[in-house]
PDB file of N, CA, C and O in Angstrom:
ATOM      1  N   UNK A   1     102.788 -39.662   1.128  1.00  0.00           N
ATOM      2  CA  UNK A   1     101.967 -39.905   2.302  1.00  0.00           C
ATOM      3  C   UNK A   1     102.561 -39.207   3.529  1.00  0.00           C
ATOM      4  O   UNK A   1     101.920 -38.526   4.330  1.00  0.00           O
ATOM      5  N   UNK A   2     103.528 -39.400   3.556  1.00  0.00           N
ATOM      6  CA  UNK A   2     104.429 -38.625   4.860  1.00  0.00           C
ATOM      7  C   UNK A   2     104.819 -37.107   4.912  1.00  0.00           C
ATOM      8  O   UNK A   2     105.454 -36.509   5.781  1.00  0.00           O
ATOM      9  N   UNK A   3     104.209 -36.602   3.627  1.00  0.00           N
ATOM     10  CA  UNK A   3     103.638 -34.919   3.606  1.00  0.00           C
ATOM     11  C   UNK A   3     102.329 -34.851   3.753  1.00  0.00           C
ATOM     12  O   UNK A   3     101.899 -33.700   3.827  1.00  0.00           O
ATOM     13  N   UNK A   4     101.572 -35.679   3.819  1.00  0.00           N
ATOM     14  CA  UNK A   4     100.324 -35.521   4.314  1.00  0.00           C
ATOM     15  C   UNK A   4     100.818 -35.030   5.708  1.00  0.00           C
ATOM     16  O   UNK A   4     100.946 -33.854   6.048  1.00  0.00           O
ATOM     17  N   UNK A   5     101.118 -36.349   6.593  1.00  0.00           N
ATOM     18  CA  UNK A   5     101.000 -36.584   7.712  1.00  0.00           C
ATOM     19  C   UNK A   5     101.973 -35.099   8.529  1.00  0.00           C
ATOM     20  O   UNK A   5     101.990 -34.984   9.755  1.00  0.00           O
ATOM     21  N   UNK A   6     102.626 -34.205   7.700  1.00  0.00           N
ATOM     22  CA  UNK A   6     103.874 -33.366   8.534  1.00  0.00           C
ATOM     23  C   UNK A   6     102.213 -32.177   8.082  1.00  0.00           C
ATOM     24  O   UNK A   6     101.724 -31.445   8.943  1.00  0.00           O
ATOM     25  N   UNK A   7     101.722 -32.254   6.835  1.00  0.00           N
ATOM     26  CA  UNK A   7     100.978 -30.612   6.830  1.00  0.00           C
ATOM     27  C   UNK A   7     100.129 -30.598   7.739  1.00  0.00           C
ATOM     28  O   UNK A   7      99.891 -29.507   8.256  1.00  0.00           O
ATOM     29  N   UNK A   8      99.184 -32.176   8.367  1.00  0.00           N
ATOM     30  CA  UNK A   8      98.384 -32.335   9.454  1.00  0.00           C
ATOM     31  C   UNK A   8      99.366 -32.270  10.786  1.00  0.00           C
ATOM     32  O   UNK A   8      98.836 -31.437  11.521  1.00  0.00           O
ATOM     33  N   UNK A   9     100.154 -32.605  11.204  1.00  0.00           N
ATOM     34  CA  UNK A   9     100.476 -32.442  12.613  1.00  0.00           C
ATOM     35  C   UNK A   9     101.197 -30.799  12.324  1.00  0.00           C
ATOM     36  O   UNK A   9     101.665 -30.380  13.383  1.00  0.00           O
ATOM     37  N   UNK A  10     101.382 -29.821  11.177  1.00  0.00           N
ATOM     38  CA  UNK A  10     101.642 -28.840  11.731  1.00  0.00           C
ATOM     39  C   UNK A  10     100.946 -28.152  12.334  1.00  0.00           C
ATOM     40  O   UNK A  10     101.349 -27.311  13.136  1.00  0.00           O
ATOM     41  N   UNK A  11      99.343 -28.458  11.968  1.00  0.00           N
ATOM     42  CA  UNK A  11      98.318 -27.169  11.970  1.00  0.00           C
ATOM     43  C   UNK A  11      97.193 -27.722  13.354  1.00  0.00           C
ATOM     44  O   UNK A  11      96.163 -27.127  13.671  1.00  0.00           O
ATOM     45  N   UNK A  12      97.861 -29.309  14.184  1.00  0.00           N
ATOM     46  CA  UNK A  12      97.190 -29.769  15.096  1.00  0.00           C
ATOM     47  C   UNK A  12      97.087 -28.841  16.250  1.00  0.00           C
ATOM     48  O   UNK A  12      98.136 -28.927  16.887  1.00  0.00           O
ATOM     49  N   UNK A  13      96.331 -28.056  16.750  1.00  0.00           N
ATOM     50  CA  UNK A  13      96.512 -27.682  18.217  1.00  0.00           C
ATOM     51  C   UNK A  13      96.387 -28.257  19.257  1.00  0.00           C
ATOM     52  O   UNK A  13      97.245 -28.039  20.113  1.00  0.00           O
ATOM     53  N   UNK A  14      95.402 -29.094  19.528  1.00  0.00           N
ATOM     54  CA  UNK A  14      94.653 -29.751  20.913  1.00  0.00           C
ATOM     55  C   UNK A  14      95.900 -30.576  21.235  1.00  0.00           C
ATOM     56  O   UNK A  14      96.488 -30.569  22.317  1.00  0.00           O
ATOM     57  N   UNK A  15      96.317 -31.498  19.827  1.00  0.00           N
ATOM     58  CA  UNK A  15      97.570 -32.530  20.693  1.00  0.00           C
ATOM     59  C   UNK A  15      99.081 -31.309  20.807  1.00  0.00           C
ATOM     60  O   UNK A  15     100.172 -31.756  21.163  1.00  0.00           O
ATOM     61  N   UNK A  16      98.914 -29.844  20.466  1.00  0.00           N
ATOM     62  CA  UNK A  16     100.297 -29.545  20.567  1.00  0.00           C
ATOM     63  C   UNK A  16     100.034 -29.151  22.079  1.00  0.00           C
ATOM     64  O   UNK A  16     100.832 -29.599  22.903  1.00  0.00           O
ATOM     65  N   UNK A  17      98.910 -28.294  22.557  1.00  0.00           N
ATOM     66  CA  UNK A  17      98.808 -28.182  23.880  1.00  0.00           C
ATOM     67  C   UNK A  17      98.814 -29.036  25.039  1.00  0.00           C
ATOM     68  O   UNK A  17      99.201 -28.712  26.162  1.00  0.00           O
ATOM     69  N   UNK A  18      98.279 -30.340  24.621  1.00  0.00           N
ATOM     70  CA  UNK A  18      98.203 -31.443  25.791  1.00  0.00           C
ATOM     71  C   UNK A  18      99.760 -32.454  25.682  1.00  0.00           C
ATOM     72  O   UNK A  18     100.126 -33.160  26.622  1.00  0.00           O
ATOM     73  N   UNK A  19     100.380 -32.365  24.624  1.00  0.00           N
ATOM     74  CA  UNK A  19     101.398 -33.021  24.720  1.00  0.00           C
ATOM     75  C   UNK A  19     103.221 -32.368  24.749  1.00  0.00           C
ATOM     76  O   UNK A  19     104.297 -32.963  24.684  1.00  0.00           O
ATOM     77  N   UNK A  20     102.835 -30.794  24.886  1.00  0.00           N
ATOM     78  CA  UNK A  20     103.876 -29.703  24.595  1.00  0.00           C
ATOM     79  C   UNK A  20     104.833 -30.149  25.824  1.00  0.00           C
ATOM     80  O   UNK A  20     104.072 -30.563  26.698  1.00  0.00           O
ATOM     81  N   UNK A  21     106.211 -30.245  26.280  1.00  0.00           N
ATOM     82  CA  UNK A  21     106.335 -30.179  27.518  1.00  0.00           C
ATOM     83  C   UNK A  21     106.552 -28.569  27.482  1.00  0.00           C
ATOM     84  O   UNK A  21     106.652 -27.843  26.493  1.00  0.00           O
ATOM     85  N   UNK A  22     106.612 -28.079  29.490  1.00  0.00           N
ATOM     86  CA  UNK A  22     106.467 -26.980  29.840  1.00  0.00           C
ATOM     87  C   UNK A  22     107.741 -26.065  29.268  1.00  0.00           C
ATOM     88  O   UNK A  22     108.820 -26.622  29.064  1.00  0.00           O
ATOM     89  N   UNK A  23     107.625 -25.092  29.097  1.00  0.00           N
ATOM     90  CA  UNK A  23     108.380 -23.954  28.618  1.00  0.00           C
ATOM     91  C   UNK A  23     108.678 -23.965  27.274  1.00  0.00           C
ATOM     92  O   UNK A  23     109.599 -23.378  26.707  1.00  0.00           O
ATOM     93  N   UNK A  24     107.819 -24.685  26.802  1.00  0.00           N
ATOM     94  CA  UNK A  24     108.310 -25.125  24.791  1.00  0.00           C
ATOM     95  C   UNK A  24     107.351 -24.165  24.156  1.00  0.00           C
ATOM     96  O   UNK A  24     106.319 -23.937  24.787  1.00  0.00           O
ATOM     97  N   UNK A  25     107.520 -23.612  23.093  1.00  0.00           N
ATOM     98  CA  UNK A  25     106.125 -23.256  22.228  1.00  0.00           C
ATOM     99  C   UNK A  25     106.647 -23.961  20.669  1.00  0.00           C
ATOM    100  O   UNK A  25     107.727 -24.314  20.197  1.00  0.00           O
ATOM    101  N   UNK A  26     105.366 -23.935  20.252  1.00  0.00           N
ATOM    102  CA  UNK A  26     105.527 -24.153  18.745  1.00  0.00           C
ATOM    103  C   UNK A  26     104.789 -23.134  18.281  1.00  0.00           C
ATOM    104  O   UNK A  26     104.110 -22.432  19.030  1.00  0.00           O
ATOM    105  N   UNK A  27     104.878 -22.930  16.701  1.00  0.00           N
ATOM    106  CA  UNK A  27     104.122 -22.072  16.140  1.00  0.00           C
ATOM    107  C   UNK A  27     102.695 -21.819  16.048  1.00  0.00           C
ATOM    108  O   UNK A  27     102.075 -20.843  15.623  1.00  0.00           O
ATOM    109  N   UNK A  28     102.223 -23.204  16.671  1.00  0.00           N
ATOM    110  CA  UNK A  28     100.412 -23.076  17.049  1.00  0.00           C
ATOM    111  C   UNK A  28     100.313 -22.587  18.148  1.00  0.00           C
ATOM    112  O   UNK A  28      99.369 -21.826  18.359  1.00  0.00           O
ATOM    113  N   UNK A  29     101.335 -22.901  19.265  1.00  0.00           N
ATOM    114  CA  UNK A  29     100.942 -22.281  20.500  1.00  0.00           C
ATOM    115  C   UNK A  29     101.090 -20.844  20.722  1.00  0.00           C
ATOM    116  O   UNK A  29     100.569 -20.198  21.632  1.00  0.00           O
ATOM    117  N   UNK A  30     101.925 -20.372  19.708  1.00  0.00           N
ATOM    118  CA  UNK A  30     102.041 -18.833  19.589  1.00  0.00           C
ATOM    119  C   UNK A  30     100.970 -17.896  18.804  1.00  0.00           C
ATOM    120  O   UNK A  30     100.830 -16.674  18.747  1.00  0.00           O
ATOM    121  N   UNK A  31     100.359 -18.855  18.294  1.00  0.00           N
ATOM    122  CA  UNK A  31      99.411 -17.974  17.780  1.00  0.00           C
ATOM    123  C   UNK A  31      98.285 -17.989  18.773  1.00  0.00           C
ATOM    124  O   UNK A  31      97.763 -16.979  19.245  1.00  0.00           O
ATOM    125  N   UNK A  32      97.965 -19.224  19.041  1.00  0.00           N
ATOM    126  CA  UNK A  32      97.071 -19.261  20.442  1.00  0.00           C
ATOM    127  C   UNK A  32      97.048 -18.897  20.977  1.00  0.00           C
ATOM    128  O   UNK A  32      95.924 -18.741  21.453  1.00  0.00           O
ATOM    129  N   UNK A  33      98.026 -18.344  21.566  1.00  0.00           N
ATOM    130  CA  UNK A  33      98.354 -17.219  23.078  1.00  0.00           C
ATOM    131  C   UNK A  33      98.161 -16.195  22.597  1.00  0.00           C
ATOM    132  O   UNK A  33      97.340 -15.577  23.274  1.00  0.00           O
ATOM    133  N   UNK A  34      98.491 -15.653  21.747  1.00  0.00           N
ATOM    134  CA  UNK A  34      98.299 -14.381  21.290  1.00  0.00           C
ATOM    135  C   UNK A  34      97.029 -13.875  20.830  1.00  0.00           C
ATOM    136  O   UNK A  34      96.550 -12.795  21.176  1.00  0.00           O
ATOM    137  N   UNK A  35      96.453 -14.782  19.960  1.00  0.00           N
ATOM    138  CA  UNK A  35      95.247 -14.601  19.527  1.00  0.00           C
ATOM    139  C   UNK A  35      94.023 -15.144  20.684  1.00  0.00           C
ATOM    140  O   UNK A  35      92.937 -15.451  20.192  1.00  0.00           O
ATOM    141  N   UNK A  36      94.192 -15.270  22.261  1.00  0.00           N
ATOM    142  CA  UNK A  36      93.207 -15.673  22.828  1.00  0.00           C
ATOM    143  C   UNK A  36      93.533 -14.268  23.594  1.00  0.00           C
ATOM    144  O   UNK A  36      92.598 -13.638  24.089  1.00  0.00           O
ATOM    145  N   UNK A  37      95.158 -13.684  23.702  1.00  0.00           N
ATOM    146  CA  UNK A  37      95.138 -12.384  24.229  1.00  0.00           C
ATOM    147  C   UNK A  37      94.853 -11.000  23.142  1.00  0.00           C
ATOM    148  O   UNK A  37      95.560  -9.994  23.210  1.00  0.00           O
ATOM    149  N   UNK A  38      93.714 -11.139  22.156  1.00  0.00           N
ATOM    150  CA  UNK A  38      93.435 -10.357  21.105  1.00  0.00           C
ATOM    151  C   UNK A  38      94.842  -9.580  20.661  1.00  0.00           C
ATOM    152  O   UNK A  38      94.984  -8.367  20.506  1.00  0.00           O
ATOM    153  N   UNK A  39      95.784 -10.572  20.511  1.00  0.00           N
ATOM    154  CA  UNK A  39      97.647  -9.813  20.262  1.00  0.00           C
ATOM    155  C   UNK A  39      97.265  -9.840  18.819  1.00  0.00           C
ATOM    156  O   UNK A  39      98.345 -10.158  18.322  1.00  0.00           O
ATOM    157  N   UNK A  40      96.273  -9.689  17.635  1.00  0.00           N
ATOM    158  CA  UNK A  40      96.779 -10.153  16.551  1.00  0.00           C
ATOM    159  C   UNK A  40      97.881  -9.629  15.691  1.00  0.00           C
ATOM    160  O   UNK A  40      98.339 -10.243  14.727  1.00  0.00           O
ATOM    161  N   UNK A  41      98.263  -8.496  16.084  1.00  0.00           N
ATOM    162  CA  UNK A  41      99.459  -8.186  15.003  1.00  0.00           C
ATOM    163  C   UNK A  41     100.579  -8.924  15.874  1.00  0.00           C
ATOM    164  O   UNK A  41     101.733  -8.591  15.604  1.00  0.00           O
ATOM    165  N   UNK A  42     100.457  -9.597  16.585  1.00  0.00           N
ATOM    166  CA  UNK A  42     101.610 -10.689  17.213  1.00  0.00           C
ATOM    167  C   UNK A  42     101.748 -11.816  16.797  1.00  0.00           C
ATOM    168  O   UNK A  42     102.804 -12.368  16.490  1.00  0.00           O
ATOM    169  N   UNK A  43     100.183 -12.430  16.743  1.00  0.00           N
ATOM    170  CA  UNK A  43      99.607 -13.559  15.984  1.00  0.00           C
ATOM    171  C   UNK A  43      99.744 -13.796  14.756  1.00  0.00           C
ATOM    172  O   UNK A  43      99.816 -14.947  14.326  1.00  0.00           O
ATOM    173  N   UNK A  44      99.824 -12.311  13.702  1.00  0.00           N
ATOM    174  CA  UNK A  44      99.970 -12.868  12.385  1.00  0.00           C
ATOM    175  C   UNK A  44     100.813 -13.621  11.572  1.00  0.00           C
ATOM    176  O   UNK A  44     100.539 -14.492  10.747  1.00  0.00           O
ATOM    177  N   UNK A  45     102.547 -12.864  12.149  1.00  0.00           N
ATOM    178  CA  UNK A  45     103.439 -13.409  11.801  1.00  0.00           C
ATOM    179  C   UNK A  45     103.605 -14.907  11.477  1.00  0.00           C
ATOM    180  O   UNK A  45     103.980 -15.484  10.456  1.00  0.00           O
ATOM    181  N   UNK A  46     103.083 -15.471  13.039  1.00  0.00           N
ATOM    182  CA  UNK A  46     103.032 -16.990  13.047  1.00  0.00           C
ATOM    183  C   UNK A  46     101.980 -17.681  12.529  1.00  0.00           C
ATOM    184  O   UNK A  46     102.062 -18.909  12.551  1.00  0.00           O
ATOM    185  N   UNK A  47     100.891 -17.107  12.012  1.00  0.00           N
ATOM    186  CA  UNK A  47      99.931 -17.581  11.104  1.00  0.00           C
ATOM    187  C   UNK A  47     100.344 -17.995  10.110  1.00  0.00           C
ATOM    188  O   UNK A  47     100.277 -19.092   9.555  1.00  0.00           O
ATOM    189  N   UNK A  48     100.968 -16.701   9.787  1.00  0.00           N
ATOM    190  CA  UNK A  48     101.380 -16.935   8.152  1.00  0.00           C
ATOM    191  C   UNK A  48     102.588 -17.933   8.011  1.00  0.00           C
ATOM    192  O   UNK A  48     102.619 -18.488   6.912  1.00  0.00           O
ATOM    193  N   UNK A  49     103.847 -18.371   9.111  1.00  0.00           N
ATOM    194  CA  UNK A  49     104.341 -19.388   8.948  1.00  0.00           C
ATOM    195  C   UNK A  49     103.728 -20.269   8.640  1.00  0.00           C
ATOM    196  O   UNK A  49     103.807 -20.843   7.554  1.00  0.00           O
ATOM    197  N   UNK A  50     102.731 -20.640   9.884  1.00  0.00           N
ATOM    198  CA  UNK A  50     102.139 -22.333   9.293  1.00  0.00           C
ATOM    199  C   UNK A  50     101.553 -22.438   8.207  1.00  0.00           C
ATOM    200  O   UNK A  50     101.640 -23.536   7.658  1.00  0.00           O
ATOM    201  N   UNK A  51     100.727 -21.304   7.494  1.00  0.00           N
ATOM    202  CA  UNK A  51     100.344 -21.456   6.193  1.00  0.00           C
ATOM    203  C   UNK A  51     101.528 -21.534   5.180  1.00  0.00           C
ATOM    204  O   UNK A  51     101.314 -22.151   4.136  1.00  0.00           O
ATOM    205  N   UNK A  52     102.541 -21.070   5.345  1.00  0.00           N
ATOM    206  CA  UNK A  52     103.735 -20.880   4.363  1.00  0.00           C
ATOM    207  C   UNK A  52     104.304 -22.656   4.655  1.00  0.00           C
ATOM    208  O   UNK A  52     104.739 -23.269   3.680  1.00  0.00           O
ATOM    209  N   UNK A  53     104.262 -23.198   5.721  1.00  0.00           N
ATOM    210  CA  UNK A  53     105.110 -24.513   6.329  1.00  0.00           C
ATOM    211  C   UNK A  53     104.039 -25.338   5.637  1.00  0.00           C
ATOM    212  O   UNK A  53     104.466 -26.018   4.703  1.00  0.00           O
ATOM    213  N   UNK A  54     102.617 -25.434   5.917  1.00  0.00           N
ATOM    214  CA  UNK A  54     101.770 -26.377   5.359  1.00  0.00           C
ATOM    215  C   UNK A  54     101.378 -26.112   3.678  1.00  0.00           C
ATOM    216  O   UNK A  54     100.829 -26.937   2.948  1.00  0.00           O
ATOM    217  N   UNK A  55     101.731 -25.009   3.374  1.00  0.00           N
ATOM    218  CA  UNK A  55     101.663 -24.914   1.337  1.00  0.00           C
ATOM    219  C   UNK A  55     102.893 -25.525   1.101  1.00  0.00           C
ATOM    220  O   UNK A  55     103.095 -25.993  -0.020  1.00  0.00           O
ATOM    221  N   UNK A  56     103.378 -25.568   1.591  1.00  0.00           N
ATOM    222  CA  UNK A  56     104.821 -26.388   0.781  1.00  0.00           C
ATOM    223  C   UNK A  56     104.932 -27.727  -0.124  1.00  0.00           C
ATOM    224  O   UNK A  56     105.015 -28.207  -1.255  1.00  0.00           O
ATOM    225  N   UNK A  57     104.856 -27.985   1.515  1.00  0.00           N
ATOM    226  CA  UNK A  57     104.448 -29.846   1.071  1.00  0.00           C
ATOM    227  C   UNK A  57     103.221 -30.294   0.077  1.00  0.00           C
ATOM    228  O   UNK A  57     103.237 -31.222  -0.732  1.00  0.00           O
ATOM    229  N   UNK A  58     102.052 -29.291   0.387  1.00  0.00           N
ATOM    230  CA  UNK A  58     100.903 -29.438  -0.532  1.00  0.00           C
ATOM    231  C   UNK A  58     101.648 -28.986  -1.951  1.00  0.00           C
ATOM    232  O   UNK A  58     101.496 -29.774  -2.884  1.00  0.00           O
ATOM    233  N   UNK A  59     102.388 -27.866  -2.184  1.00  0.00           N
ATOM    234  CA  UNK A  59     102.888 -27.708  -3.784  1.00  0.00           C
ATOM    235  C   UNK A  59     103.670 -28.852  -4.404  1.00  0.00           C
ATOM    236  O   UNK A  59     103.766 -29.118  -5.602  1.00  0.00           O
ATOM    237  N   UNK A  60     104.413 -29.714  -2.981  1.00  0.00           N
ATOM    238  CA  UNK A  60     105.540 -30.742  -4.087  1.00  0.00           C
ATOM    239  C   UNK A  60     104.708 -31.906  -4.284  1.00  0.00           C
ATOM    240  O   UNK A  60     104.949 -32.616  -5.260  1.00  0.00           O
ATOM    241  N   UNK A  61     103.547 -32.276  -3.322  1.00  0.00           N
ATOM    242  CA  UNK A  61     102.581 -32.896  -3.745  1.00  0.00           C
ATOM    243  C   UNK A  61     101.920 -32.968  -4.963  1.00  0.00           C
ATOM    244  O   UNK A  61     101.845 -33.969  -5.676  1.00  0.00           O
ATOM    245  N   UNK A  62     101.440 -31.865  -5.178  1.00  0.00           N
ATOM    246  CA  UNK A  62     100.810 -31.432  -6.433  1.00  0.00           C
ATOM    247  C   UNK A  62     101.522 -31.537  -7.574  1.00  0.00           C
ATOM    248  O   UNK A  62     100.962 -31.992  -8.571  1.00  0.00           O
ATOM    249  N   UNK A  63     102.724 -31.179  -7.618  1.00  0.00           N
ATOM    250  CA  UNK A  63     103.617 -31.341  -8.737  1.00  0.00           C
ATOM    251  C   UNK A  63     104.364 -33.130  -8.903  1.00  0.00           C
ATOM    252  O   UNK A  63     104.696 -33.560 -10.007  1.00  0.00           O
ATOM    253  N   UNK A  64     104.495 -33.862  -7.765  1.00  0.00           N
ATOM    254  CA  UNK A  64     104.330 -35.224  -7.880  1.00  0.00           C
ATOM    255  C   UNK A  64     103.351 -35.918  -8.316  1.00  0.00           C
ATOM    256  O   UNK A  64     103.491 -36.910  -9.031  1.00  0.00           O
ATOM    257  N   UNK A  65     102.106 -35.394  -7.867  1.00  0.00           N
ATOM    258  CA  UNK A  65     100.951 -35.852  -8.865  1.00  0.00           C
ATOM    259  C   UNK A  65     100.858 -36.012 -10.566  1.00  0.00           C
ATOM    260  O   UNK A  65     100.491 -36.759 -11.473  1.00  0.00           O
ATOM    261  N   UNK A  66     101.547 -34.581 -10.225  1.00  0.00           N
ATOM    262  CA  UNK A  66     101.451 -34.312 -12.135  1.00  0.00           C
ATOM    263  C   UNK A  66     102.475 -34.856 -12.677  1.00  0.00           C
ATOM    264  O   UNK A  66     102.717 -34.861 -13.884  1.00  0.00           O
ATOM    265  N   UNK A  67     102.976 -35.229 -12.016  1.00  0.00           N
ATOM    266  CA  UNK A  67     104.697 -35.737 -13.185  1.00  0.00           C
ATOM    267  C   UNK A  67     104.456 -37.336 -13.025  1.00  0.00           C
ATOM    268  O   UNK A  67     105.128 -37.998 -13.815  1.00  0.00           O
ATOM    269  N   UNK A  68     103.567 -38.126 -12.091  1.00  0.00           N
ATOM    270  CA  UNK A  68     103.437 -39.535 -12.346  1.00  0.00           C
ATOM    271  C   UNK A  68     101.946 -39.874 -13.033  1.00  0.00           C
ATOM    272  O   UNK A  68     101.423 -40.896 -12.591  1.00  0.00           O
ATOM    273  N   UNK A  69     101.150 -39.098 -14.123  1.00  0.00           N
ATOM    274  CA  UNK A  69     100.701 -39.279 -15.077  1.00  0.00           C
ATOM    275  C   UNK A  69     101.244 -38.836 -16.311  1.00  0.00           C
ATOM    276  O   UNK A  69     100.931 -37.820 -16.933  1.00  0.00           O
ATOM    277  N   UNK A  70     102.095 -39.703 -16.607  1.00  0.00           N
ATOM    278  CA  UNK A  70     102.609 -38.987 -17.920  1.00  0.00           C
ATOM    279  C   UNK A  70     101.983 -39.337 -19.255  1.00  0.00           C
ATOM    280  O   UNK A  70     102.483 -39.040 -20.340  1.00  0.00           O
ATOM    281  N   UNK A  71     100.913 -39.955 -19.092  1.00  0.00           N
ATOM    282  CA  UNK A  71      99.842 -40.171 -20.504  1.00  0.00           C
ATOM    283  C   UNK A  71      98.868 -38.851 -20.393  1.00  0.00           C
ATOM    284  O   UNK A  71      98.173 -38.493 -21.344  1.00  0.00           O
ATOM    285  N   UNK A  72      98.890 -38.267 -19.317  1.00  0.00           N
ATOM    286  CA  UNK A  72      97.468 -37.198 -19.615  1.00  0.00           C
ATOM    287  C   UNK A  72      98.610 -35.724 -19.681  1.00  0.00           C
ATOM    288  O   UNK A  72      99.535 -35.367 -18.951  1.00  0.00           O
ATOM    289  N   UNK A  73      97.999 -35.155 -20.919  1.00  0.00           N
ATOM    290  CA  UNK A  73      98.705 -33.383 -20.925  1.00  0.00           C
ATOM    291  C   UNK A  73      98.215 -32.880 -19.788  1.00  0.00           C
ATOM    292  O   UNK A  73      97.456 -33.325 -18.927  1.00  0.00           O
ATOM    293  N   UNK A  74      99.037 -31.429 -20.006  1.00  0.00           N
ATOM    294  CA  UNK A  74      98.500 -31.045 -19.027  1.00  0.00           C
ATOM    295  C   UNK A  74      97.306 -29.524 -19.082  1.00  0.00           C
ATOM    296  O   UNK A  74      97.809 -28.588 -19.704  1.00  0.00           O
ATOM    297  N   UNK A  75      96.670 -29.396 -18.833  1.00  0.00           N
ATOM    298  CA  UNK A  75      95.905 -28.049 -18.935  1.00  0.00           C
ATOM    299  C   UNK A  75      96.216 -26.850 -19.515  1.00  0.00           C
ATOM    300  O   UNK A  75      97.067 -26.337 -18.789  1.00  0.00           O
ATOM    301  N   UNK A  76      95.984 -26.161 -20.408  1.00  0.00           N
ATOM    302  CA  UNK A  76      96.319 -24.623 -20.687  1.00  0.00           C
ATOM    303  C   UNK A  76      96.098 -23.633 -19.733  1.00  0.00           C
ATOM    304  O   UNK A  76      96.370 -22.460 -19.987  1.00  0.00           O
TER     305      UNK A  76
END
């Protein structure tokens, strides 16, 4: 449950902007800035973090799923 809750607050923007204090960025706010200043080869880098930061937790998820049914095989 508490990889739910880290892959949703990585990819939140509205609360990272209204609750950021001043001179901080996170990886949403960098893409934001960049991508509202059409920077995208600035923007991508940090795209692809949060997608790389939020697949994570979704893979050990997935593989916790599968290892606490141990009556059903598994797929070919």
């Amino acid at each position: 449950m508490l990889n739910l809750i880290f892959v949703d607050g990585v990819k939140e923007l509205p609360a990272t902007l209204i609750l950021r204090p001043f001179n901080f960025e996170t990886l949403a706010t960098t893409v934001y800035g960049a991508a509202s200043l059409e920077q995208l080869d600035q923007a991508g880098p940090a795209a692809l973090a949060i997608v790389v930061v939020g697949l994570l937790p979704v893979a050990l998820i997935a593989r916790t799923m599968d290892r606490s049914r141990p009556g059903e095989a598994l797929a070919p």
